[in-house]
C-alpha positions as CSV (number, residue, x, y, z in Angstrom):
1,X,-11.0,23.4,-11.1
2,X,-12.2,21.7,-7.8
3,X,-8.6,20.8,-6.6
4,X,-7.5,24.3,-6.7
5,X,-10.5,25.5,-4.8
6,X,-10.2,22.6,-2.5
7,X,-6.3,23.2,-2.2
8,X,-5.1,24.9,1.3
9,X,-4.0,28.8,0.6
10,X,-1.4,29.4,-2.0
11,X,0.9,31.2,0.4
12,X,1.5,27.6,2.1
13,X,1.7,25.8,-1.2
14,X,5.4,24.8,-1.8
15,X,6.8,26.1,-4.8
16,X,6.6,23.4,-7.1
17,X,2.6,23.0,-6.4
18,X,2.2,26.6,-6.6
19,X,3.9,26.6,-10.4
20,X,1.8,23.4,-11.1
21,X,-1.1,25.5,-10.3
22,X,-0.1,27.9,-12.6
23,X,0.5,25.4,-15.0
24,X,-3.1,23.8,-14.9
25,X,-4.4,27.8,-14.8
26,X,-3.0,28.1,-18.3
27,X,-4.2,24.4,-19.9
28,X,-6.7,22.9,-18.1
29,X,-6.2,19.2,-19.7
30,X,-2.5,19.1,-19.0
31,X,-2.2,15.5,-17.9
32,X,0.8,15.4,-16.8
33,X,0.4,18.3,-14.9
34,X,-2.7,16.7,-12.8
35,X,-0.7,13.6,-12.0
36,X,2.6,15.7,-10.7
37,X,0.1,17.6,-8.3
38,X,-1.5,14.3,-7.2
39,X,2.1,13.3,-6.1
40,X,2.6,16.7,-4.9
41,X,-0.2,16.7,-2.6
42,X,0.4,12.7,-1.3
43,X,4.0,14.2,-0.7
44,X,2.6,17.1,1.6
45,X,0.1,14.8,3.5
46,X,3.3,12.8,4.0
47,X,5.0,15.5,5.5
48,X,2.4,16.4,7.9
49,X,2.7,12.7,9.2
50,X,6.5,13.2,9.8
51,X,8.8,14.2,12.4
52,X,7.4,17.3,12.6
53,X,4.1,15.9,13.0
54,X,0.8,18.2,12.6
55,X,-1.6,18.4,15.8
56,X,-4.4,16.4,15.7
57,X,-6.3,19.9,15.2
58,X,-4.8,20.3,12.1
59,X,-6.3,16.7,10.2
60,X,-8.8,18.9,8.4
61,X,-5.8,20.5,6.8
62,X,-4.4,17.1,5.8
63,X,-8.2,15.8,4.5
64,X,-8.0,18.7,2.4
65,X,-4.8,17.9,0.9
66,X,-5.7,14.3,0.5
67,X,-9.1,15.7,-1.2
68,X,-7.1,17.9,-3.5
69,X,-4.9,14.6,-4.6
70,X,-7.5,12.5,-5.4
71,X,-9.4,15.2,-7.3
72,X,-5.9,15.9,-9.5
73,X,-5.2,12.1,-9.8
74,X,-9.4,11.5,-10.7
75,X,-8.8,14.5,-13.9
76,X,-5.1,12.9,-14.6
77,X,-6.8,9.5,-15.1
78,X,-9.7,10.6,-17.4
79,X,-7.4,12.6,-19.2
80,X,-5.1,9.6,-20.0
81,X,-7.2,7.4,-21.1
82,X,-9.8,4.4,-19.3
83,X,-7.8,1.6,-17.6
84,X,-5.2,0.0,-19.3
85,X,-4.8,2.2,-22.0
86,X,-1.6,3.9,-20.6
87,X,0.8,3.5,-17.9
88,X,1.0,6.9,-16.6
89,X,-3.1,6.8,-16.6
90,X,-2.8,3.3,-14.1
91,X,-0.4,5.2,-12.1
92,X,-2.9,7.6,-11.5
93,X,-5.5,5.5,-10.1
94,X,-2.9,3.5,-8.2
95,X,-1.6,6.9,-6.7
96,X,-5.7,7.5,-5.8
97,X,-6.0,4.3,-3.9
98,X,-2.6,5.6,-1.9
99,X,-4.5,8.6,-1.0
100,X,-7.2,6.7,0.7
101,X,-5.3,4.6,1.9
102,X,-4.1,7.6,3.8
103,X,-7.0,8.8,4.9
104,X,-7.7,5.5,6.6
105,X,-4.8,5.6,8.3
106,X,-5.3,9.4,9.2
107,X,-8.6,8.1,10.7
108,X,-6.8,5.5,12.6
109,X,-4.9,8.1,14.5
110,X,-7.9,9.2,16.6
111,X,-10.5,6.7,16.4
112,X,-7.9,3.7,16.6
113,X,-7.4,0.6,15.0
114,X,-11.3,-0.6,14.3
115,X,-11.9,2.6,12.5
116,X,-13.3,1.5,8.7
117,X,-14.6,2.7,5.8
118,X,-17.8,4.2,7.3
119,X,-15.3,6.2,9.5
120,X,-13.2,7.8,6.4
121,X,-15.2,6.3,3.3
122,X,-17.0,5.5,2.0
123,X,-14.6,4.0,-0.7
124,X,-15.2,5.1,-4.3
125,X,-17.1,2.7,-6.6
126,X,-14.4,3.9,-9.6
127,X,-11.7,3.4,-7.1
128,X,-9.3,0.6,-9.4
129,X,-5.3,-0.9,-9.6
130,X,-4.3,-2.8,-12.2
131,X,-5.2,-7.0,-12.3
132,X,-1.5,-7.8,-11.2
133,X,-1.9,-5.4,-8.4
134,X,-5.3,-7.1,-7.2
135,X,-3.4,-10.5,-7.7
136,X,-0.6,-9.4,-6.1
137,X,-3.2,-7.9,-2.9
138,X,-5.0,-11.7,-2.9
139,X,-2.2,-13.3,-2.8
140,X,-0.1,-11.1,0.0
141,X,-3.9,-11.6,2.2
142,X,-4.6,-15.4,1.5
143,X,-0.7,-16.1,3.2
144,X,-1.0,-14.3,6.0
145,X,-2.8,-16.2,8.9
146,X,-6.3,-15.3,10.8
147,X,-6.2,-12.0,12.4
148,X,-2.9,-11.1,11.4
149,X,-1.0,-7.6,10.9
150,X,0.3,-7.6,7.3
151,X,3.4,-4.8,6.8
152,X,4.0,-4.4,3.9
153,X,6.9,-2.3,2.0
154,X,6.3,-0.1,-1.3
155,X,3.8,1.2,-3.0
156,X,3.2,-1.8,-5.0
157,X,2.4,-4.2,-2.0
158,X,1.2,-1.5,0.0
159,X,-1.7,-0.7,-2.3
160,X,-2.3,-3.7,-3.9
161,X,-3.3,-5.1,-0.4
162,X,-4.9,-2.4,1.2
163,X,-7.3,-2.5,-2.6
164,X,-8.1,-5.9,-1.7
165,X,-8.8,-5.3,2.0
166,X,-11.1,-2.3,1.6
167,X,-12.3,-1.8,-1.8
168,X,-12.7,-5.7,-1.8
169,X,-13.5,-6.6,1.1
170,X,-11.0,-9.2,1.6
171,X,-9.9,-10.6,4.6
172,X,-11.3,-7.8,6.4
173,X,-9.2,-9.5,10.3
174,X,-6.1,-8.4,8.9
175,X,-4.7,-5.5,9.3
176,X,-2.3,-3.9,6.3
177,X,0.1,-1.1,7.6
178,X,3.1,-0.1,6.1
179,X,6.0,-0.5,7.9
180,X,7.4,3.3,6.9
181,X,4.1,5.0,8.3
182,X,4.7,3.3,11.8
183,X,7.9,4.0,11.9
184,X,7.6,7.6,10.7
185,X,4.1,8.5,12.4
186,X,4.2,8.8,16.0
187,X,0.7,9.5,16.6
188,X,-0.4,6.5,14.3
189,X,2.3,4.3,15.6
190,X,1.1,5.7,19.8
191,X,-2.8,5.1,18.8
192,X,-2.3,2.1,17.0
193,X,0.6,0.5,20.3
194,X,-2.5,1.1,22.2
195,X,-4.8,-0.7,20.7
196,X,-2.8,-3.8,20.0
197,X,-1.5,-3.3,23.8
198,X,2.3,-2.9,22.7
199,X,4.4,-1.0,25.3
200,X,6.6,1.9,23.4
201,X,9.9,0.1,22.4
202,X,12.4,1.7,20.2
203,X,13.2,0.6,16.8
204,X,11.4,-2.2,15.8
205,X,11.6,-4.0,19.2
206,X,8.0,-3.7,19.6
207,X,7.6,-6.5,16.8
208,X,8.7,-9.3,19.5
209,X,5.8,-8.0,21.2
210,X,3.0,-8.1,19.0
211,X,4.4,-11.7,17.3
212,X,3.6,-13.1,21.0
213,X,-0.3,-12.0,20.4
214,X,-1.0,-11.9,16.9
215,X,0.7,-13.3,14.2
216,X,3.1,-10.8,12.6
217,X,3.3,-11.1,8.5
218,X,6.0,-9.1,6.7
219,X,5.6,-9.0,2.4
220,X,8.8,-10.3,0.6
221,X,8.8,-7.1,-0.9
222,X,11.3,-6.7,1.7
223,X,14.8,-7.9,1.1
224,X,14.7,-9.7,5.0
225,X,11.8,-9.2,7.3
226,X,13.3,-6.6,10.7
227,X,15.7,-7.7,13.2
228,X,14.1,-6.6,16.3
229,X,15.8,-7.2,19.4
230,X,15.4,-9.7,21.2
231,X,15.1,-11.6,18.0
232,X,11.6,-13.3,16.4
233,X,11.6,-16.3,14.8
234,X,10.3,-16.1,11.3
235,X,8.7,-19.1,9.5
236,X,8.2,-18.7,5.8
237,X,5.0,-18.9,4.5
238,X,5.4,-18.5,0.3
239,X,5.2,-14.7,-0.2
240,X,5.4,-13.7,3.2
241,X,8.0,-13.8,6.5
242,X,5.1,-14.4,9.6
243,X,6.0,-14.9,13.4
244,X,3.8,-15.4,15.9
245,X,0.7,-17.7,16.9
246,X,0.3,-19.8,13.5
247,X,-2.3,-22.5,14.2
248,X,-4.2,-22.7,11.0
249,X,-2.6,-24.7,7.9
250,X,-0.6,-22.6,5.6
251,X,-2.3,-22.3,1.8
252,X,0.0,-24.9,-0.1
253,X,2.0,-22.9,-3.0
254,X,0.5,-24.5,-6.0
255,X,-2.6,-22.9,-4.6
256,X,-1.2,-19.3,-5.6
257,X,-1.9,-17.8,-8.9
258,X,-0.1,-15.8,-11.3
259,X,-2.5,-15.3,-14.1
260,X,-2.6,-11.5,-14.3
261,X,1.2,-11.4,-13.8
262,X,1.8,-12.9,-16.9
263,X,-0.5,-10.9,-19.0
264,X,0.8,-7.8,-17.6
265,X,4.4,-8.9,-18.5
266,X,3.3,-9.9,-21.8
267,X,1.8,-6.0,-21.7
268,X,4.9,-4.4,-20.4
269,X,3.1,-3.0,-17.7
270,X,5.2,-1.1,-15.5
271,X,3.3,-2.8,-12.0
272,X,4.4,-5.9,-13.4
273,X,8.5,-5.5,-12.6
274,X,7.9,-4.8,-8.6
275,X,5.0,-7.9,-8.0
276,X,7.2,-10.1,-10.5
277,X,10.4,-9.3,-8.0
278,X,8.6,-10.2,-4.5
279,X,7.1,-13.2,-6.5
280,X,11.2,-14.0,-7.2
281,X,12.4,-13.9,-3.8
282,X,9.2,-16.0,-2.6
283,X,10.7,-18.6,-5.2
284,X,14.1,-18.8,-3.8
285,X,12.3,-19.4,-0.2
286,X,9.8,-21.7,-1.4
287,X,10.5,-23.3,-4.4
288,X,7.6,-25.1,-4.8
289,X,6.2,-21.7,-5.8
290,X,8.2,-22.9,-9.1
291,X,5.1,-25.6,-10.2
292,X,2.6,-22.9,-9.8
293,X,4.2,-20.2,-11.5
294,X,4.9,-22.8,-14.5
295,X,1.1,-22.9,-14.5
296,X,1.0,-19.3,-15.4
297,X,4.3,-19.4,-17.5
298,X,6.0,-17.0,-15.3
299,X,8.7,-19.6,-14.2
300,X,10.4,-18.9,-16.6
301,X,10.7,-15.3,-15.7
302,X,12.2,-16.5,-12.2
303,X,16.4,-17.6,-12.2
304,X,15.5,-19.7,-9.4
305,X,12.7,-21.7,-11.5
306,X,15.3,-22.0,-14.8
307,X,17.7,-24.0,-13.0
């Protein structure tokens, strides 16, 4: 039971983690049990990143929370099955990958931007997302230009890039932040202004700024990329919205691939309905996205490839 000795006291549990606990007391191999306290205990690190925002004092608190998710969502995965066998077991090990992706960014608070995985890692060897998800994370880093900031939106693009930049290794001058953590983390958002010399703005004004040093890439898992004031110009490039200094050629759509999309649609996997919307949208903003995804069979998915 390493999570619930790893777990802070049980008279600051919240109630539902404290009946979970009870729960796993009284089977051992509940799965489903392991994976609710792995969200449990991302939901509590959350917190202590919110408004209310924990002192810095407190981040052994939060690594003991994040330790106590990944050690429920390591025994939900083993218990469901190896990868691919089940959908809540790949949920698991997405969920892990979120929980180090936290830590990173709970490293980044104090020891800034260049912080990496021999800072907060190192990162698991077992550490895995489904293929569409490491498509989904190469694709997302291969369209965003040299030394750019990638924001992305949900889990899905979240994770999937952050995989690919840290467990993979690729494109390791971009950095991949999600746009909720800096606008819900004040201390990430303060540590992180600093070291990409924004000035405090409020909203998302500070977006203007960084475009005019870096190039600024926003996932079309958004609906529209922010509307900071005074306005930036965003160019399209496939699955991504980027402002900013763009001096190197843009990867040509057909370039993209779609491979693992389509088997994981042909799988029903449930990772496949959030990468094959962003893919969608990229569609109706570049249709030439249309020949590649016919490649991959996938246009067929897409309304804007069928017409």
């Amino acid at each position: 039971m390493a999570v619930v000795l790893q777990a802070p006291p049980p008279a600051s549990l919240p109630d539902s983690l404290t009946l979970l606990h009870a729960r796993i007391g009284r089977d051992s191999t509940d799965a489903a049990a392991w994976l609710l306290m792995g969200r449990e205990y991302l939901g509590l690190a959350d917190e202590a990143h919110g408004p209310a925002h924990r002192p810095a004092a407190d981040s052994g608190w939060v690594r003991a929370v994040l330790d106590s998710a990944d050690q429920a969502l390591v025994r939900a995965a083993a218990l469901l099955g190896g990868p691919g066998s089940s959908a809540a077991g790949d949920s698991a090990r997405v969920l892990r990958v979120g929980a180090w992706s936290r830590r990173a960014r709970l490293a980044w608070e104090t020891a800034g931007i260049g912080a990496g995985p021999r800072d907060w890692g190192p990162v698991p060897a077992d550490l895995r997302v489904p293929a569409v998800l490491e498509e989904l994370g190469e694709n997302l880093l291969r369209a965003c230009p040299m030394w750019g900031v990638l924001l992305t939106a949900d889990d899905a693009d979240s994770y999937a890039a952050w995989y690919m930049r840290f467990a993979r290794g690729l494109r390791p001058d971009v950095v991949v932040l999600p746009l909720a953590a800096w606008r819900s983390d004040a201390a990430l958002r303060a540590r992180l202004g600093a070291d990409l010399r924004i000035a405090r703005r409020s909203g998302d004004d500070w977006l203007a700024e960084l475009a005019r040093r870096r190039p600024v890439c926003v996932s079309m898992a958004f609906d529209r990329p922010p509307d900071p004031r005074p306005h930036v110009g965003w160019a399209i490039r496939s699955v991504l919205w980027v402002a900013g200094p763009l001096k190197e050629q843009r990867v040509p759509p057909r370039d993209f691939v779609f491979a693992a999309l389509r088997i994981a649609l042909d799988q029903r996997d449930p990772w496949a309905a959030p990468a094959l919307a962003l893919y969608a949208r990229a569609a109706r903003a570049t249709p030439g996205l249309c020949e590649a995804m016919g490649t991959f069979r996938v246009s067929r998915e897409v309304a804007t490839c069928r017409r």
